[in-house]
VOMARVO-361473 format. One record per residue (C-alpha): residue number from 1; residue in three letters; x, y, z. Coordinates in nm, 3 decimals, m for minus. Example, Ala and Ser with C-alpha at 12.3 -4.5 7.8 and 13.67 -1.06 7.14 Angstrom:
{site 1; 'ala'; {1.230; m0.450; 0.780}}
{site 2; 'ser'; {1.367; m0.106; 0.714}}
end
This chain:
{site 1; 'unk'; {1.799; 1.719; m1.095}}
{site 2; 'unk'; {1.469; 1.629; m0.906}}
{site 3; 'unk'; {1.220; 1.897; m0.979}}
{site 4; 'unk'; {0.937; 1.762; m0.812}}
{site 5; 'unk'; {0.805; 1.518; m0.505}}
{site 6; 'unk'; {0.512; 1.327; m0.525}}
{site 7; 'unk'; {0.367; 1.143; m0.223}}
{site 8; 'unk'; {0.099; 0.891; m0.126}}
{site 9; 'unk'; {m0.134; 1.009; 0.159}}
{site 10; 'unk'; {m0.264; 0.696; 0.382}}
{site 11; 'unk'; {0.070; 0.543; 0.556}}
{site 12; 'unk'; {0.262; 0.775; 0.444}}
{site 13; 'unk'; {0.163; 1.140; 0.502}}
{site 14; 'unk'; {m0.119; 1.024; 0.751}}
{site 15; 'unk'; {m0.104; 0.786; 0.996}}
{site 16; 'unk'; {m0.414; 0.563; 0.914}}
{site 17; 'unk'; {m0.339; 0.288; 1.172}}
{site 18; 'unk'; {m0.312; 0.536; 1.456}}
{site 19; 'unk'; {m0.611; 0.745; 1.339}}
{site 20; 'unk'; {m0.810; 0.454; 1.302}}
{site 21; 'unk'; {m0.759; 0.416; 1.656}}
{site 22; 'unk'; {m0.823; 0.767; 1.764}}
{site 23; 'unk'; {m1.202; 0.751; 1.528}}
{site 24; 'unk'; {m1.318; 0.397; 1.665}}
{site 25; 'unk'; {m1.254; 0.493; 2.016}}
{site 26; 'unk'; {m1.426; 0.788; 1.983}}
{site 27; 'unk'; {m1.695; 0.666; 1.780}}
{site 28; 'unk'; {m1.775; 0.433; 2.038}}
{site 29; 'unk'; {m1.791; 0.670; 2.278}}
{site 30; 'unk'; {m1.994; 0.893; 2.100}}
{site 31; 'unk'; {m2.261; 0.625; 2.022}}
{site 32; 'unk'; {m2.208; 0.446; 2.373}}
{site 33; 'unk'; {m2.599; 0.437; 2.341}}
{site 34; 'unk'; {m2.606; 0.190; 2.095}}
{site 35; 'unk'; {m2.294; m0.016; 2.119}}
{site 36; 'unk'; {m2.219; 0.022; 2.488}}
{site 37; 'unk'; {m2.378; m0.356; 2.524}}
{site 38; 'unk'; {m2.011; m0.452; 2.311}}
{site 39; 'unk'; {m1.732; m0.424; 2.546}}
{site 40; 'unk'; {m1.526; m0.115; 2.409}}
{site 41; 'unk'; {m1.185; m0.310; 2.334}}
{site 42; 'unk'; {m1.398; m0.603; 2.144}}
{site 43; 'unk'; {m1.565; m0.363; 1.920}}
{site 44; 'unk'; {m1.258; m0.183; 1.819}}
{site 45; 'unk'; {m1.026; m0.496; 1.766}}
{site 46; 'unk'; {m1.311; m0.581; 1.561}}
{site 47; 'unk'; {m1.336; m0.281; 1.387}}
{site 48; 'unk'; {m0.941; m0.293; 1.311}}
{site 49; 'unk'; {m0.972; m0.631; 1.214}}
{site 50; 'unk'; {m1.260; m0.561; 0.974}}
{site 51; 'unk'; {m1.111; m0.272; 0.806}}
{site 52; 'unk'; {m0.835; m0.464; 0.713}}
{site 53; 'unk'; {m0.582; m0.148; 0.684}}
{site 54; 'unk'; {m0.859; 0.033; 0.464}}
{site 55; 'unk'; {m0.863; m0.229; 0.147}}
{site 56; 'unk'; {m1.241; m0.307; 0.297}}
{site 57; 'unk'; {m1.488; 0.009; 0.239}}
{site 58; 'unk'; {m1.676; 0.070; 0.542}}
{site 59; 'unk'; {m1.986; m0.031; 0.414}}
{site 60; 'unk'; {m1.876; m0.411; 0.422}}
{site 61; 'unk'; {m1.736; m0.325; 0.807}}
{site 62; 'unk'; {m2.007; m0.170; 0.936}}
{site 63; 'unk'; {m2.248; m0.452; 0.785}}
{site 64; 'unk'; {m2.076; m0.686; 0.995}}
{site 65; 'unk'; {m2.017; m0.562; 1.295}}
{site 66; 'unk'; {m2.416; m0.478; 1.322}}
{site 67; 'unk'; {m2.471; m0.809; 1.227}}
{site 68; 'unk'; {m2.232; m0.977; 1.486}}
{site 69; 'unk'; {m2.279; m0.740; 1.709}}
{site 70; 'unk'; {m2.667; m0.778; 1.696}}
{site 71; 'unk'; {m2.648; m0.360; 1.699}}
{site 72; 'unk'; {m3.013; m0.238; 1.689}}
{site 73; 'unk'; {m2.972; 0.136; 1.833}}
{site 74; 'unk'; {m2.852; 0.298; 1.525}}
{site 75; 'unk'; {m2.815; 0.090; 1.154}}
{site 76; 'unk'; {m2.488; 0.070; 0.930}}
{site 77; 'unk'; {m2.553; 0.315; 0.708}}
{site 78; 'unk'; {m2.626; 0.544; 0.957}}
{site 79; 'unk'; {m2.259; 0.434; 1.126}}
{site 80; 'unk'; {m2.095; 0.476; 0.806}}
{site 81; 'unk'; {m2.221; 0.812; 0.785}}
{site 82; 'unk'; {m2.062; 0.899; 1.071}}
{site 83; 'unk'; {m1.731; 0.773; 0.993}}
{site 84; 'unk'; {m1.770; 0.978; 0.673}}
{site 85; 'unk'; {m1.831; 1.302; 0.844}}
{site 86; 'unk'; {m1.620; 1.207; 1.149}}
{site 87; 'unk'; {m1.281; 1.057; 1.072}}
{site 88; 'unk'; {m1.140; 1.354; 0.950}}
{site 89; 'unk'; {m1.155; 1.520; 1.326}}
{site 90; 'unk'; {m0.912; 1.185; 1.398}}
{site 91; 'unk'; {m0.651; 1.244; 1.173}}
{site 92; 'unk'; {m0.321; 1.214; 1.304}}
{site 93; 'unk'; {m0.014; 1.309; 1.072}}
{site 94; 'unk'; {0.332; 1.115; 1.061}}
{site 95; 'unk'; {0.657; 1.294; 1.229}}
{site 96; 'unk'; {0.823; 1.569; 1.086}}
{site 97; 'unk'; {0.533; 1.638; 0.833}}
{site 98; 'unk'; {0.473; 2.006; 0.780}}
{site 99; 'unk'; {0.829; 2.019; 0.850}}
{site 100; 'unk'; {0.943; 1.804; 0.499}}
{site 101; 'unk'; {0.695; 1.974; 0.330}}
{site 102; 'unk'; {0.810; 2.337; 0.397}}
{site 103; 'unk'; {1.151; 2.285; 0.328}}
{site 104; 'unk'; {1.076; 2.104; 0.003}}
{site 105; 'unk'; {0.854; 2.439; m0.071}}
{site 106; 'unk'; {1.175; 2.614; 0.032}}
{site 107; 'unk'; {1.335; 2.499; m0.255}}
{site 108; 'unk'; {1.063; 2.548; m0.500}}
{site 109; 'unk'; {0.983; 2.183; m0.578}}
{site 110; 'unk'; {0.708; 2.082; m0.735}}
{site 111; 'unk'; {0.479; 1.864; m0.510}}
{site 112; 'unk'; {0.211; 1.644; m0.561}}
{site 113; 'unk'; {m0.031; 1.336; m0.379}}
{site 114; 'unk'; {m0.191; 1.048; m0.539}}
{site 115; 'unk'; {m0.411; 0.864; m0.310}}
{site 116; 'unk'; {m0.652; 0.617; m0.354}}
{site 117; 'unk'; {m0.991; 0.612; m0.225}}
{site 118; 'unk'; {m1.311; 0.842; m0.185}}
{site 119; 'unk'; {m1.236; 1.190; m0.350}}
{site 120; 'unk'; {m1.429; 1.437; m0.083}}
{site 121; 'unk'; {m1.323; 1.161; 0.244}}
{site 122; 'unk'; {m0.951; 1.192; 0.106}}
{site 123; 'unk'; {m1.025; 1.594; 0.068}}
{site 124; 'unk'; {m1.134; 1.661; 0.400}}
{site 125; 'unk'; {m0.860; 1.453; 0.557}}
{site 126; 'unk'; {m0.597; 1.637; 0.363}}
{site 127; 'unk'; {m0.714; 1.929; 0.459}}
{site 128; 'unk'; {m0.733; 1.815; 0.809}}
{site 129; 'unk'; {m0.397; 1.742; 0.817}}
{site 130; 'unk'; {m0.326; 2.128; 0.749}}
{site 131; 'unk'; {m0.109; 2.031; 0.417}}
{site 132; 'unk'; {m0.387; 2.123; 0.114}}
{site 133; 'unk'; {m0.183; 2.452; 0.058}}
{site 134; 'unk'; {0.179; 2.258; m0.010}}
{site 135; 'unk'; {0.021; 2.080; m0.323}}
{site 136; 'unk'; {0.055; 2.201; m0.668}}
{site 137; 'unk'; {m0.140; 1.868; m0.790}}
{site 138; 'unk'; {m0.385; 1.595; m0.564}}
{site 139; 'unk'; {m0.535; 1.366; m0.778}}
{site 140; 'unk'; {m0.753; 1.110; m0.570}}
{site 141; 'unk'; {m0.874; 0.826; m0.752}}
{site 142; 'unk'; {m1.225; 0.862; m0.719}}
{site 143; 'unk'; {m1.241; 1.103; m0.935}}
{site 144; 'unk'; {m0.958; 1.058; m1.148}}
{site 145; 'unk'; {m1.159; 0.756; m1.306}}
{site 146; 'unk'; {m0.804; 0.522; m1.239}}
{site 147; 'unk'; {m0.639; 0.390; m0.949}}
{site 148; 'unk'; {m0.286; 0.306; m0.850}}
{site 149; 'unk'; {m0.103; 0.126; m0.932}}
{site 150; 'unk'; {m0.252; 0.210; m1.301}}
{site 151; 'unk'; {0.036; 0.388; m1.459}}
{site 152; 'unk'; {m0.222; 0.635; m1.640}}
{site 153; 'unk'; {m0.268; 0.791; m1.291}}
{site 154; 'unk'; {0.142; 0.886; m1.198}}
{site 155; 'unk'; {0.157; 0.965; m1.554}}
{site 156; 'unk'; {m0.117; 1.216; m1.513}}
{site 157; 'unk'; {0.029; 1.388; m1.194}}
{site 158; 'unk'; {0.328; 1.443; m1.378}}
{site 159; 'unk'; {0.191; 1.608; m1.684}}
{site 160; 'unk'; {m0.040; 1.811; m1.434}}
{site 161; 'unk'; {0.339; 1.961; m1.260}}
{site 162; 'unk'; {0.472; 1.961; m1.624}}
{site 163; 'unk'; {0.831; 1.701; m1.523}}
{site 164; 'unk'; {0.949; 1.427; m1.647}}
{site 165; 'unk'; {0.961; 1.103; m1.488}}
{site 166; 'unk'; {1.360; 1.088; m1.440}}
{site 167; 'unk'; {1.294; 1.457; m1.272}}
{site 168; 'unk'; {1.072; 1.308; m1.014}}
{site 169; 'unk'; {1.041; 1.112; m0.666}}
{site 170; 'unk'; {0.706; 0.908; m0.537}}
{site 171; 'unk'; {0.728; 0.849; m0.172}}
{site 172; 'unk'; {0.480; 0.556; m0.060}}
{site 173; 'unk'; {0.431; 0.294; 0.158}}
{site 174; 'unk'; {0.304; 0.013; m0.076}}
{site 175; 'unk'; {0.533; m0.209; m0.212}}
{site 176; 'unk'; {0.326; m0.241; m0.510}}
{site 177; 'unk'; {0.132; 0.038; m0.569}}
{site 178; 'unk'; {0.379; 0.294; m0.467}}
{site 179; 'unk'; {0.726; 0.198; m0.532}}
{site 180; 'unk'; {0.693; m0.032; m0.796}}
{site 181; 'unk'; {0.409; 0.152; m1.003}}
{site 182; 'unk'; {0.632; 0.441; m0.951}}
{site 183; 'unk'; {0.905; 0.295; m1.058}}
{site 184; 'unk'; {0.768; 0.115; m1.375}}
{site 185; 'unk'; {0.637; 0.504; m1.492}}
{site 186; 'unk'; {1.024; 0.614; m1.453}}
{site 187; 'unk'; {1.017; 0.748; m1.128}}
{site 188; 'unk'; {1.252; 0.720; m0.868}}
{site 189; 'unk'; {1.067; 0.527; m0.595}}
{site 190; 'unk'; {1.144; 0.563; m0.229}}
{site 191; 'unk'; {0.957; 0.333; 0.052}}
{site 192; 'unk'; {0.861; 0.458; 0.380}}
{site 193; 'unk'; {0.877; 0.150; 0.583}}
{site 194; 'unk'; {0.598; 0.029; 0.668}}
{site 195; 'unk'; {0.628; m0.345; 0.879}}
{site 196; 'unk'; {0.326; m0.474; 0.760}}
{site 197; 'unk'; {0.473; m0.524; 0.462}}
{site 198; 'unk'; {0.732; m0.729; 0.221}}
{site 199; 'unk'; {1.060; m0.476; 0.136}}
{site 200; 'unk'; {1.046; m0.384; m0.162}}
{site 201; 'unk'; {1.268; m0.307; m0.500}}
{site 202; 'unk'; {1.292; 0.068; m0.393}}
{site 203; 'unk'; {1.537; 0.338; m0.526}}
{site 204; 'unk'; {1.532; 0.442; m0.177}}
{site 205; 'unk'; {1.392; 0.338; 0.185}}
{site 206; 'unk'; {1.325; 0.587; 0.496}}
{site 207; 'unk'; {1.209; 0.549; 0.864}}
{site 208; 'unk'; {1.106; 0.902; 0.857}}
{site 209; 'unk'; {0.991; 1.211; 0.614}}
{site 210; 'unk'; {1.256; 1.438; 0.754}}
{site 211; 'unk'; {1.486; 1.168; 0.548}}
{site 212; 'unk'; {1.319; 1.316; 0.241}}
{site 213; 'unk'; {1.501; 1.654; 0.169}}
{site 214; 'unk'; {1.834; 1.481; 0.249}}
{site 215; 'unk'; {1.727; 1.179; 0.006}}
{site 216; 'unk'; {1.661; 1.473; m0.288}}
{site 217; 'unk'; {2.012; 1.577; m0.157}}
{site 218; 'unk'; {2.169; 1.225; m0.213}}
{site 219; 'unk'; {2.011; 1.173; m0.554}}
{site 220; 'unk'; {2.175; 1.474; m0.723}}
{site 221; 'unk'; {2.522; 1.324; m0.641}}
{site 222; 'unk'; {2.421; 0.950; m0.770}}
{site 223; 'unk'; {2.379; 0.831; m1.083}}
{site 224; 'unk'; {2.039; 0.596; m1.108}}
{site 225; 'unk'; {2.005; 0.310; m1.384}}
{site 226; 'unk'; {1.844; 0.449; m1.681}}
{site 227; 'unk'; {1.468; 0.290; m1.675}}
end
């Protein structure tokens, strides 16, 4: 019986490629003053480019583009500030979000998130989201000390909502440190497809989180291999 569901946040819960979008466009109309010698749709296929899906800190981004760029109206510290305090006003959640998550509430599941990154950034964009109040557990990995796909970190969330393993889903959209992390701590892993990646090994693969509930559904009338 699954007792609780335990998601990733960026690609999964959030859509990070279409917020990313939605913050450089407005950043650079916001600071038009001081990039508006860039045309707009170079500076934010740069941007995208730079950020490389998120595995590149801002810092490094924002470094470059002021260097190729030749910015001199504002620095990179200064624009990485603002993406700090700004990208959580540009969050933009996947289909069907609060939706899965009431219904799993419905049924008194545990739930919990494991993201990696920046723990106050992650916070505020959680909370942005509207979806804080769902979670029993969030452990971001800032200041859990341990990233994914560390098993120490799934291992944690599950002792924090008191389950098992066997009792337990991780939804994710990384092949590697989703499903299979998940998997390897005795999880049942389920992808949410993602094309920029290789399919992986999953338990389970969805298009959408309203496949989620049904999913829980389909588990308790099949038998998984004992890992």
């Amino acid at each position: 019986m699954i007792k609780a569901a335990i998601f990733d946040l960026d690609g999964t819960l959030l859509d990070r490629d279409k917020s990313v979008a939605r913050f450089i466009n407005n950043q650079y109309d916001r600071l038009h003053k001081c990039v508006g010698h860039i045309p707009k749709e170079k500076f934010v296929t740069r941007f995208i480019e730079l950020d490389s899906r998120g595995y590149v800190w801002k810092d490094k981004v924002y470094q470059q583009l002021v260097n190729e760029f030749e910015i001199t109206g504002t620095t990179w510290g200064e624009l990485l500030q603002d993406y700090i305090d700004q990208f959580q006003n540009s969050c933009v959640p996947f289909p069907n979000l609060i939706e899965m998550l009431e219904e799993l509430k419905g049924r008194h599941m545990k739930l919990g998130m494991i993201t990696n990154g920046y723990g106050q950034f992650q916070m505020d964009n959680i909370k942005a989201l509207g979806i804080e109040k769902y979670f029993d557990t969030i452990l971001v990995s800032e200041w859990e000390g341990i990233r994914k796909p560390d098993l120490q970190i799934f291992n944690r969330a599950l002792k924090q909502l008191n389950v098992s393993p066997n009792e337990s889903i991780f939804v994710g959209d990384h092949p590697v440190n989703d499903v299979e992390a998940a998997k390897s701590a005795g999880m049942i892993g389920i992808w949410k497809k993602d094309a920029h990646w290789s399919i992986p090994e999953a338990d389970y693969i969805i298009d959408d989180l309203a496949e989620v509930p049904t999913i829980i559904d389909t588990i308790g009338t099949e038998s998984l291999p004992v890992r």
